[in-house]
N, CA, C and O atoms as a GROMACS GRO file, in nm:
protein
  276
    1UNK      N    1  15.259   8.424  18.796
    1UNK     CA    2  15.289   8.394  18.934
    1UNK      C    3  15.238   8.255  18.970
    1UNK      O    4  15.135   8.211  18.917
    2UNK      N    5  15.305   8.188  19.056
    2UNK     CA    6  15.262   8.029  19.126
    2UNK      C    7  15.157   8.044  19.166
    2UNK      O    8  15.110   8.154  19.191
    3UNK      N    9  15.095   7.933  19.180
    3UNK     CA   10  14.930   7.971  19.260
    3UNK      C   11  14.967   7.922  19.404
    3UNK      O   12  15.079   7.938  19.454
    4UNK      N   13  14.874   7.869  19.460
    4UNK     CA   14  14.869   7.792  19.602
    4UNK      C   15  14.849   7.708  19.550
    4UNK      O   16  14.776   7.697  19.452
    5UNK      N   17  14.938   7.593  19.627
    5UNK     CA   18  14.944   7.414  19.632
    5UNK      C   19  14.821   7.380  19.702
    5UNK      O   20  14.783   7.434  19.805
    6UNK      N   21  14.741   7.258  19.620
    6UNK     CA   22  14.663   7.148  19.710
    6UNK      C   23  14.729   7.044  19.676
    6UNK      O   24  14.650   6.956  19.641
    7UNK      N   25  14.848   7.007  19.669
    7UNK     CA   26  14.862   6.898  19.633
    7UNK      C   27  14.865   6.761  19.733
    7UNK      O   28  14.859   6.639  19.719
    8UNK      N   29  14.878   6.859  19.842
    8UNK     CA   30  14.831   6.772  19.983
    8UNK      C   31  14.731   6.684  20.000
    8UNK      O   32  14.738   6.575  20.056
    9UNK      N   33  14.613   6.748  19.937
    9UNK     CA   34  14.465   6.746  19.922
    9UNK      C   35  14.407   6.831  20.010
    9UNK      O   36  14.284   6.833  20.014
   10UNK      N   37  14.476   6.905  20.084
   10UNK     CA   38  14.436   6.987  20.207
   10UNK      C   39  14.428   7.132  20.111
   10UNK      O   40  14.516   7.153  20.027
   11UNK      N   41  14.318   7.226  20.131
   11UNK     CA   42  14.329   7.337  20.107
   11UNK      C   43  14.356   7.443  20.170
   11UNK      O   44  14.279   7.482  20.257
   12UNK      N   45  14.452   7.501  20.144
   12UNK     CA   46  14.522   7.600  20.208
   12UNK      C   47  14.502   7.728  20.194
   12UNK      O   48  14.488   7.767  20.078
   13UNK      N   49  14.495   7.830  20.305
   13UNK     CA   50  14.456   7.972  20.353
   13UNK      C   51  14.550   8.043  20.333
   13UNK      O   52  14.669   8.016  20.347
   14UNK      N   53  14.496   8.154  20.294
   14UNK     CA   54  14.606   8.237  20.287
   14UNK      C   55  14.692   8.258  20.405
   14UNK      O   56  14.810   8.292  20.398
   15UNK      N   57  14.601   8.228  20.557
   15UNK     CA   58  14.714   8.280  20.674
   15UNK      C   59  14.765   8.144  20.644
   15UNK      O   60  14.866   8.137  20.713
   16UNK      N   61  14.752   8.030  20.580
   16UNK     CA   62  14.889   7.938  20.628
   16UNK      C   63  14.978   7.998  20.533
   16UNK      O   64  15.092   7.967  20.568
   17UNK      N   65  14.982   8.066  20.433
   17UNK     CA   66  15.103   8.113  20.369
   17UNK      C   67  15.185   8.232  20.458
   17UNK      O   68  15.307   8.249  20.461
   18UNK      N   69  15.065   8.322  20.542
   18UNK     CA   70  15.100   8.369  20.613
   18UNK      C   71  15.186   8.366  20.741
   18UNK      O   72  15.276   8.442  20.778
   19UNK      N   73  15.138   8.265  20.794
   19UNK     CA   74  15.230   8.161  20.870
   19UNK      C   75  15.330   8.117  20.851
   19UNK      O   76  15.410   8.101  20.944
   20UNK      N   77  15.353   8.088  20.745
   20UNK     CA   78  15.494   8.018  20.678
   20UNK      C   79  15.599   8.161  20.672
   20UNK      O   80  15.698   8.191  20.739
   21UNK      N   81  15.559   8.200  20.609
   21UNK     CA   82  15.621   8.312  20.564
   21UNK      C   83  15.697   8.408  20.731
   21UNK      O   84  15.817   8.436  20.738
   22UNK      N   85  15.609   8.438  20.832
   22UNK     CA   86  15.600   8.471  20.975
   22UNK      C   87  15.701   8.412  21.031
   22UNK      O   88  15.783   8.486  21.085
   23UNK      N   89  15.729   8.242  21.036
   23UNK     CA   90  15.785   8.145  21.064
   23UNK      C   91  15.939   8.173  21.008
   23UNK      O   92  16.040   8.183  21.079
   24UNK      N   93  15.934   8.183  20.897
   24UNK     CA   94  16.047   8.209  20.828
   24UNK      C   95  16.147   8.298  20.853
   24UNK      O   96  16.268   8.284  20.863
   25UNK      N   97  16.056   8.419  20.863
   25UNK     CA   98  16.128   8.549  20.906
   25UNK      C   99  16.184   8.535  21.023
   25UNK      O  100  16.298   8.583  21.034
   26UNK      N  101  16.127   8.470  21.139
   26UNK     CA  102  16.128   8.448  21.282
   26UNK      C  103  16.312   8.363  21.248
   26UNK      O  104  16.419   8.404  21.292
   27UNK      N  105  16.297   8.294  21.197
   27UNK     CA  106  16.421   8.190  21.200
   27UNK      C  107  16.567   8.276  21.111
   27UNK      O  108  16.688   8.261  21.132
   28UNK      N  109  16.498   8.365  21.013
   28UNK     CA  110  16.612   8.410  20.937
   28UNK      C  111  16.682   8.508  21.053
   28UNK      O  112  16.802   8.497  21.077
   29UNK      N  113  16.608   8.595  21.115
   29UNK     CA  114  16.619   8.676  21.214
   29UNK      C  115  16.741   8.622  21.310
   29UNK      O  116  16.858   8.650  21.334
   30UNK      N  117  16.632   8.515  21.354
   30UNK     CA  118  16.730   8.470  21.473
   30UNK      C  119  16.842   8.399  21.415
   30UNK      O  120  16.915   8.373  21.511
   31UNK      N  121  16.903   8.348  21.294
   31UNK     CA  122  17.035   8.311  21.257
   31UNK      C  123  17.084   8.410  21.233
   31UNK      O  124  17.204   8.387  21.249
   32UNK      N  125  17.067   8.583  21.183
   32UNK     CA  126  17.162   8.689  21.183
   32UNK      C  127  17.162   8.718  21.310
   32UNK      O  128  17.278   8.730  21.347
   33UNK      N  129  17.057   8.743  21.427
   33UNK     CA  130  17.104   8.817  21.564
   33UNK      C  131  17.194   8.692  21.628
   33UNK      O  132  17.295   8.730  21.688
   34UNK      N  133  17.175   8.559  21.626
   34UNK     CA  134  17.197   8.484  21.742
   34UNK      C  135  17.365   8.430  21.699
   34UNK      O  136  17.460   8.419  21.776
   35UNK      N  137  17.360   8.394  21.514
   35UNK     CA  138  17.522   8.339  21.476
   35UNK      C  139  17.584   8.442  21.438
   35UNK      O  140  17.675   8.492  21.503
   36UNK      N  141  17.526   8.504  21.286
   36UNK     CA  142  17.588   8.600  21.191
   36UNK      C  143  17.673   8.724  21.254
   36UNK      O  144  17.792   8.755  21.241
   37UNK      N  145  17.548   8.791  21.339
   37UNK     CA  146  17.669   8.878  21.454
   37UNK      C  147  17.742   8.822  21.567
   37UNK      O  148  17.831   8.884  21.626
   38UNK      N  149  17.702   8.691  21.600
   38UNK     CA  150  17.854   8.678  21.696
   38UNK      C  151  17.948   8.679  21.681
   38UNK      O  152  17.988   8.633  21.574
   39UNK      N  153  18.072   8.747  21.806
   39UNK     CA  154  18.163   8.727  21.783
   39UNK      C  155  18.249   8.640  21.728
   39UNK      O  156  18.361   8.680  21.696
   40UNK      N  157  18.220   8.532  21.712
   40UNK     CA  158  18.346   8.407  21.664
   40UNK      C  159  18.328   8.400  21.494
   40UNK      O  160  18.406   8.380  21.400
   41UNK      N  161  18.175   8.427  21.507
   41UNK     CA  162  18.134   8.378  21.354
   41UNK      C  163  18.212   8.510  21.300
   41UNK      O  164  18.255   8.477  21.190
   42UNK      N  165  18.245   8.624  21.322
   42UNK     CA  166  18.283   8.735  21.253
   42UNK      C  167  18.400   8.721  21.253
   42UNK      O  168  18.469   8.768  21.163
   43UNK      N  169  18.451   8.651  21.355
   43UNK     CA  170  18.652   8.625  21.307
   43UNK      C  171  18.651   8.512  21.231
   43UNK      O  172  18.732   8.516  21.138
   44UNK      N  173  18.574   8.396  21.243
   44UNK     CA  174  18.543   8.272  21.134
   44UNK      C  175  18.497   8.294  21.002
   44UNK      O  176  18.412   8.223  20.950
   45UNK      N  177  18.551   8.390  20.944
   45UNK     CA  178  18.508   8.414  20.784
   45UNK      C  179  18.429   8.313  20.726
   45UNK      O  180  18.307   8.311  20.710
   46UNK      N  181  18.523   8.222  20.695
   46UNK     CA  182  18.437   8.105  20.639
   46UNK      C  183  18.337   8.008  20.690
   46UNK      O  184  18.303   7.899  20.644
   47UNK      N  185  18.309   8.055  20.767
   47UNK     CA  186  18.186   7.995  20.862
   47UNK      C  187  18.070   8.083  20.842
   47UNK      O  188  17.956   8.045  20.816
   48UNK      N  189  18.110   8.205  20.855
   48UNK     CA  190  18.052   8.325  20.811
   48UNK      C  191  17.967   8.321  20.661
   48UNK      O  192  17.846   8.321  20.640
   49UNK      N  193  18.056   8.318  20.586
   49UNK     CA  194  18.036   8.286  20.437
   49UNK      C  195  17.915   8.143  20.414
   49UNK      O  196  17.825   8.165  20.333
   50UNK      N  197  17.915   8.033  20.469
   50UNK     CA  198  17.813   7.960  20.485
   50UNK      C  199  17.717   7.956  20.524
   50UNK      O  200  17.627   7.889  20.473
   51UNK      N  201  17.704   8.038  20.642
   51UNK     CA  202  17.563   8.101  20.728
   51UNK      C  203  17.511   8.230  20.621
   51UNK      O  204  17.394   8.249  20.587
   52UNK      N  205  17.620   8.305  20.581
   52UNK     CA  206  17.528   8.377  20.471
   52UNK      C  207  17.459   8.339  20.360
   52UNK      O  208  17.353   8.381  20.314
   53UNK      N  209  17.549   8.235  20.314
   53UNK     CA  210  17.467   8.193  20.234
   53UNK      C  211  17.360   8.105  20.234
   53UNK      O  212  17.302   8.078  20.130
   54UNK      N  213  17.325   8.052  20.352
   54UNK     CA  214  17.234   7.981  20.438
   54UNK      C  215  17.122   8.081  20.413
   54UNK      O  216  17.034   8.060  20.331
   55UNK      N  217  17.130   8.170  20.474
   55UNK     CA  218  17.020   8.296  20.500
   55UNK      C  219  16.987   8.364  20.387
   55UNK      O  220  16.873   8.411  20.385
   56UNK      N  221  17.084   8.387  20.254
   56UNK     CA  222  17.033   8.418  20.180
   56UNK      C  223  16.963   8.332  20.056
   56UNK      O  224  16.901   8.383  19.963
   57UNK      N  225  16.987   8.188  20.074
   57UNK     CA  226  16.884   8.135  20.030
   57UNK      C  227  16.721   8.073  20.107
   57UNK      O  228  16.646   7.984  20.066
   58UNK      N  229  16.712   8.142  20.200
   58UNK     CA  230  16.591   8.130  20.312
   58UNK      C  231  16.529   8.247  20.247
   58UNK      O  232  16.415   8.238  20.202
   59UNK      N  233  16.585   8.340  20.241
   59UNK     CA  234  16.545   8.477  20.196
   59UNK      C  235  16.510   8.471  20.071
   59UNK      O  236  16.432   8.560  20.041
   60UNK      N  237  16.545   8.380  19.961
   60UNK     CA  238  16.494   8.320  19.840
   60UNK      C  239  16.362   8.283  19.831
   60UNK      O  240  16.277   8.323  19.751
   61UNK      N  241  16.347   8.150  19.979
   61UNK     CA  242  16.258   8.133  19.980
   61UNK      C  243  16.151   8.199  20.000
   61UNK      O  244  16.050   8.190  19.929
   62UNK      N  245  16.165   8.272  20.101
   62UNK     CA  246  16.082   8.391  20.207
   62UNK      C  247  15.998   8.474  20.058
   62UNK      O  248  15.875   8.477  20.054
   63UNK      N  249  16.105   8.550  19.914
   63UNK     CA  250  16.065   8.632  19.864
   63UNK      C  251  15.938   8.531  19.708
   63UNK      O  252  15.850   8.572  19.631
   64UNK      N  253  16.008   8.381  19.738
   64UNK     CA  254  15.915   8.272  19.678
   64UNK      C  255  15.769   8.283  19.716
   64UNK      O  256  15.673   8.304  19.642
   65UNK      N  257  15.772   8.265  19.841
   65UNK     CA  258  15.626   8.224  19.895
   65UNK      C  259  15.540   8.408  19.844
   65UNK      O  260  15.444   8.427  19.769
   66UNK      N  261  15.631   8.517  19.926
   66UNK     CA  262  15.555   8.599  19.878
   66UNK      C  263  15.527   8.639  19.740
   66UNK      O  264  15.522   8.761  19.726
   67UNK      N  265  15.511   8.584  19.657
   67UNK     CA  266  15.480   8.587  19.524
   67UNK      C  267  15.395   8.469  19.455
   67UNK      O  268  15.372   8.447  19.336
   68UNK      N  269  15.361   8.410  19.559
   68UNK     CA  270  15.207   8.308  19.509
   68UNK      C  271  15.121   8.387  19.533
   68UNK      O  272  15.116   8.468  19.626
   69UNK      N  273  15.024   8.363  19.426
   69UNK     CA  274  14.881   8.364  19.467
   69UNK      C  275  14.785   8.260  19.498
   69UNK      O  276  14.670   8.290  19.530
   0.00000   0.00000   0.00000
């Protein structure tokens, strides 16, 4: 498994991974409640198809972070 980055030089806490991760969810969320189910985006297939795949590489990330130590 990845460790935690200092490459900042800043050492980092677990709540900032926590944070990130919090952050993340917050945003994936709100692109399925606020675009993914609206109406237009659901008759716009292919608009559709880009926002999913938007979200499911956030969700990449999301399942990235949770797997550092």
């Amino acid at each position: 498994m990845p460790k935690k980055s200092d490459k900042i030089g800043v050492e980092l806490s677990d709540f900032h991974y926590h944070e990130v991760r919090d952050r993340l969810k917050c945003i994936m969320d709100n692109i399925d409640r606020q675009l993914i189910q609206h109406p237009v985006i659901k008759l716009e297939t292919e608009v559709k198809d880009n926002l999913v795949e938007g979200l499911e590489a956030l969700w990449k990330a999301y399942n990235q972070l949770n797997n550092i130590e």
